[in-house]
C-alpha positions in Angstrom: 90.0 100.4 91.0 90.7 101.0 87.3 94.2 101.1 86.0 94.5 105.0 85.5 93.2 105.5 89.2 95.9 102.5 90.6 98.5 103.9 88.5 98.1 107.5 90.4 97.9 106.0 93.5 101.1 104.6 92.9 102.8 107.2 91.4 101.5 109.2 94.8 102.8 107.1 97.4 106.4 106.8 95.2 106.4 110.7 96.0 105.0 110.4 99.5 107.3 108.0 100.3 110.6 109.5 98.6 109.9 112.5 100.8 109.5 110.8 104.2 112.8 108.9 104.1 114.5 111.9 102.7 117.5 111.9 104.9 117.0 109.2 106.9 118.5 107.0 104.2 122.4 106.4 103.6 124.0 108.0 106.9 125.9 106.5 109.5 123.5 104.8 111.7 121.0 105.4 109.0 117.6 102.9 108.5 118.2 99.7 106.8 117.0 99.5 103.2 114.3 97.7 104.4 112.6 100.5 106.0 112.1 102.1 102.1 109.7 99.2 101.7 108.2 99.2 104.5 107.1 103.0 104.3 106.0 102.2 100.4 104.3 99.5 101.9 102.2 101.0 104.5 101.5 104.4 102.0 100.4 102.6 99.3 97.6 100.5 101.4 96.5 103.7 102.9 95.9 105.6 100.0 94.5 102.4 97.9 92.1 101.9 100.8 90.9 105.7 100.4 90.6 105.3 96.6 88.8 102.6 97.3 86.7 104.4 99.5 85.4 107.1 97.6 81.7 106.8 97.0 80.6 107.1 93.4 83.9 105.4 91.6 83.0 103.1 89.7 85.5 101.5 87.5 85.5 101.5 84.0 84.9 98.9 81.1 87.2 97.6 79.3 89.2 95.1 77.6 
């Protein structure tokens, strides 16, 4: 995956993931900080893995 196409995907699943623990962060009986990760985690592989997936990428040369 070239560094432009990473760098979206990660800039993606930093927005994907701020909205999914929206609110269940910071509350009395809230999840642990942990779970943040987790989420980031398991949003990032998924959308890497369909990056990856796409047929006809192929990454560019460079230095």
């Amino acid at each position: 995956m070239s560094r432009e196409t990473d760098w979206a995907v990660f800039e993606k699943a930093v927005e994907i993931t701020a909205s999914a623990v929206r609110g269940a962060m910071g509350g009395q009986g809230s999840q642990p900080p942990e779970y943040v990760g987790d989420v980031f985690r398991t949003v990032y592989a998924a959308l890497k893995e369909t990056a990856d997936s796409i047929p006809g990428r192929t990454p560019k040369a460079g230095f």
